[in-house]
Structures are given as C-alpha cells and as structure tokens.
SERO-4910 file (N, C-alpha, C, O; in steps of 0.05 Angstrom, whole numbers):
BEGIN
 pado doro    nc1    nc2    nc3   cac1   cac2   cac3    cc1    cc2    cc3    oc1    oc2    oc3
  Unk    A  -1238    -30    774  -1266    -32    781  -1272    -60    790  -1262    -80    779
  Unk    A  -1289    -61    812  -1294    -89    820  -1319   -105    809  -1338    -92    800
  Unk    A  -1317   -132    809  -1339   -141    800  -1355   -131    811  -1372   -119    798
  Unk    A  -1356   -133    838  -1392   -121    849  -1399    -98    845  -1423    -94    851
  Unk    A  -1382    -73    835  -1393    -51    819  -1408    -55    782  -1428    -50    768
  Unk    A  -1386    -65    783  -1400    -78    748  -1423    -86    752  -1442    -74    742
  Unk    A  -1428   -114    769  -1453   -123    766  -1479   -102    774  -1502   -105    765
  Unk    A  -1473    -90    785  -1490    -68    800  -1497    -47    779  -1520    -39    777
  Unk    A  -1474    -38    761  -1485    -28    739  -1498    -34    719  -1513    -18    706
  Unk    A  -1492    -65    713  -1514    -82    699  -1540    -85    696  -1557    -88    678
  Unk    A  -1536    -81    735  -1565    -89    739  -1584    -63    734  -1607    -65    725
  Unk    A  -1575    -42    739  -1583    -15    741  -1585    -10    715  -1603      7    711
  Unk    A  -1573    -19    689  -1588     -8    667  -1595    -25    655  -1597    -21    630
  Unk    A  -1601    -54    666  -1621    -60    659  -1654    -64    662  -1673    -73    649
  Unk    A  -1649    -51    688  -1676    -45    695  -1691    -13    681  -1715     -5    680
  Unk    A  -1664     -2    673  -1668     34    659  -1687     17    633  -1711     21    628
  Unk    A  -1668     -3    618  -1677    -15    599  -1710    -20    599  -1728    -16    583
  Unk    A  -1710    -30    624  -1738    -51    624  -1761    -16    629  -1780    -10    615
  Unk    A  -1754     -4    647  -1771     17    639  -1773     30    614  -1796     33    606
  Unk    A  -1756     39    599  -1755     49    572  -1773     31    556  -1788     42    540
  Unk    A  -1773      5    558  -1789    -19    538  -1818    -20    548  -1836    -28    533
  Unk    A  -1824    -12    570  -1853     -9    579  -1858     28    576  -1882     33    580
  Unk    A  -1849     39    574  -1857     64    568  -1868     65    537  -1889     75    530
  Unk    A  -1849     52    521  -1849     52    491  -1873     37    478  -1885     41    456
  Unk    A  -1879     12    503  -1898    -14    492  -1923      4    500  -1940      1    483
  Unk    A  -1932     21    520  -1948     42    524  -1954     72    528  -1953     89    546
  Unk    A  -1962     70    503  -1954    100    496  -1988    120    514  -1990    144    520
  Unk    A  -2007     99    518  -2031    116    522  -2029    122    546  -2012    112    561
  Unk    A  -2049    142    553  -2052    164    582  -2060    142    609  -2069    122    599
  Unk    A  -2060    140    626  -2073    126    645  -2074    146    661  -2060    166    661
  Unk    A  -2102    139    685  -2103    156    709  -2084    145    731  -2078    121    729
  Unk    A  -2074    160    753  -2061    158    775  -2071    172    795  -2076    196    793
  Unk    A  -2075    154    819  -2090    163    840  -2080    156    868  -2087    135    879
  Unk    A  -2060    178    885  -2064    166    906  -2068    185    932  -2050    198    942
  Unk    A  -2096    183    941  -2105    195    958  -2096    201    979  -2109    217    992
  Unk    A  -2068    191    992  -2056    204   1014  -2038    229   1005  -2034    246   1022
  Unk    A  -2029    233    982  -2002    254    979  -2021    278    957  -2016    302    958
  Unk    A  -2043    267    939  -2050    281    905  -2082    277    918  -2092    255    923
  Unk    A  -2096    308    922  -2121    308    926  -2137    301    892  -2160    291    893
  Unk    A  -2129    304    873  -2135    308    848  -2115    276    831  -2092    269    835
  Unk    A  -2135    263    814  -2118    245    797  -2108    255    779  -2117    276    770
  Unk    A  -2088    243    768  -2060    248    754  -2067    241    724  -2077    219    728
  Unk    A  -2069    243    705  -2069    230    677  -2052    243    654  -2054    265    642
  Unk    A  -2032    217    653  -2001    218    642  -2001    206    627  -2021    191    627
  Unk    A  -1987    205    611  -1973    179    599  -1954    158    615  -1934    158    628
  Unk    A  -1972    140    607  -1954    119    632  -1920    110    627  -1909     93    641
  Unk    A  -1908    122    605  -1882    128    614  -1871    140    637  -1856    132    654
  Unk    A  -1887    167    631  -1876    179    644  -1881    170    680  -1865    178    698
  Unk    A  -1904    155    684  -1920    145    713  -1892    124    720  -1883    123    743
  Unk    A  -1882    110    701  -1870     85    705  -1836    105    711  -1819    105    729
  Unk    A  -1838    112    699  -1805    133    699  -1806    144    725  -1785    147    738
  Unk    A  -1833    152    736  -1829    179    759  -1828    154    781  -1807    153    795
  Unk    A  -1849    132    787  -1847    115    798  -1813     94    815  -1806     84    836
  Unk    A  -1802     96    786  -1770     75    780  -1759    104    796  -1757     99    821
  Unk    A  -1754    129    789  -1742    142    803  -1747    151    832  -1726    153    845
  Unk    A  -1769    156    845  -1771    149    874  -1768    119    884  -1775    116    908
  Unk    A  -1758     93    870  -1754     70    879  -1717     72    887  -1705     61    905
  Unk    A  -1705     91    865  -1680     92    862  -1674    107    879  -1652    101    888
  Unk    A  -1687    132    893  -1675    151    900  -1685    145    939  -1674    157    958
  Unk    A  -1704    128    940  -1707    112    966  -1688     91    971  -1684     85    995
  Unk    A  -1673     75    948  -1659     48    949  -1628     75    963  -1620     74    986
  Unk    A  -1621     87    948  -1600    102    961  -1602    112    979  -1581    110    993
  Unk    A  -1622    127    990  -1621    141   1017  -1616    111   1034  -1597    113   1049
  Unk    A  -1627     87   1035  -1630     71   1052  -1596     60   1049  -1585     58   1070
  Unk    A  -1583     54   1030  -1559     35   1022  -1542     68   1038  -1530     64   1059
  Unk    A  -1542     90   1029  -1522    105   1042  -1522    106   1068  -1497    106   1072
  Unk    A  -1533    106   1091  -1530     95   1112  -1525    114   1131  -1536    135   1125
  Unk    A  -1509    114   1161  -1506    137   1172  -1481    143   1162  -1467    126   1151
  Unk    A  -1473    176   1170  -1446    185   1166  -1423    165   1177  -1403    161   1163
  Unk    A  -1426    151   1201  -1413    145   1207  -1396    110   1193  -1374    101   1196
  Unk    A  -1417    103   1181  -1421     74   1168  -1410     57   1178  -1397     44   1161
  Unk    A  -1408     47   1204  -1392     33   1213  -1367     28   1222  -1361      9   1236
  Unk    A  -1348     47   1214  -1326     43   1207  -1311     53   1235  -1318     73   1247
  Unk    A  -1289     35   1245  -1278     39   1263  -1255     58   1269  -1246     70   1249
  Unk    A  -1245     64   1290  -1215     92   1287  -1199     67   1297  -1202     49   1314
  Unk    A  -1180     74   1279  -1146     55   1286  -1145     48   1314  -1143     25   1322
  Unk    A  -1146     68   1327  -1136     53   1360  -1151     31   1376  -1144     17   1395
  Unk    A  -1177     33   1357  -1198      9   1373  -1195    -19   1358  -1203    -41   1365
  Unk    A  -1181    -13   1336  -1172    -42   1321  -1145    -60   1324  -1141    -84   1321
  Unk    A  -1129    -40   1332  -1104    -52   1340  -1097    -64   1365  -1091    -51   1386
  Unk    A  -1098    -88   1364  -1085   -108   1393  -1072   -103   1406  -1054    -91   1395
  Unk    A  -1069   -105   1429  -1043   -103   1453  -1031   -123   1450  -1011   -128   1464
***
C-alpha cells in the first residue's frame, strides 16, 4: 500500500469522524430548504442533514477524481522511440 493511499484513508475517516461528532453534538431537528430541487422543507435531524450532505460531497468528489474511461493513458507504440 502506498503512502498516498494511506493518507487518503486518513483523511477520509477523519472527516467520517468529524461528521459522526457533529451529528452526536446535535441531536435536534432543523429545517432544510432548498428551493431549486425540494418544493416542500425538510425537517431532520441534523445528523442525518450533515450525513446526507458529506455523502453527495463524496459521491461528487469521485465522479470528478474518476475521470474519463480513457484517463490519459497512452498505447505502447506512441511511447516508444525510434
């Protein structure tokens, strides 16, 4: 395993962390409102607002980091010198 996977997992649960510690430090309902996608406000527990939130941040950070199929990557014959 390489460092830059490790650190990357670090970082990733520590931010799981930091949501779990703000879910826990607020346990009461809040409203959620956002008028382009939810004709109607939302009222959750702001765990769960902060959880649903972290997971469309996560699941946007990957669509963007996975990239096209092709990722750059070159075919042998265009790498090799004459």
């Amino acid at each position: 395993m390489s460092a830059k996977i490790l650190l990357r997992t670090v970082v990733f649960l520590l931010l799981l962390f930091v949501i779990l510690y703000i879910g826990m430090s607020n346990p009461q309902k809040i409203d959620f409102y956002f008028p382009l996608l939810l004709e109607r406000r939302l009222t959750q527990p702001a765990a769960v607002l902060y959880f649903a939130m972290f997971a469309i941040g996560v699941i946007a950070g990957m669509m963007l980091h996975s990239g096209g199929a092709s990722g750059g990557k070159r075919s042998e014959s265009n790498s090799k010198k004459k």
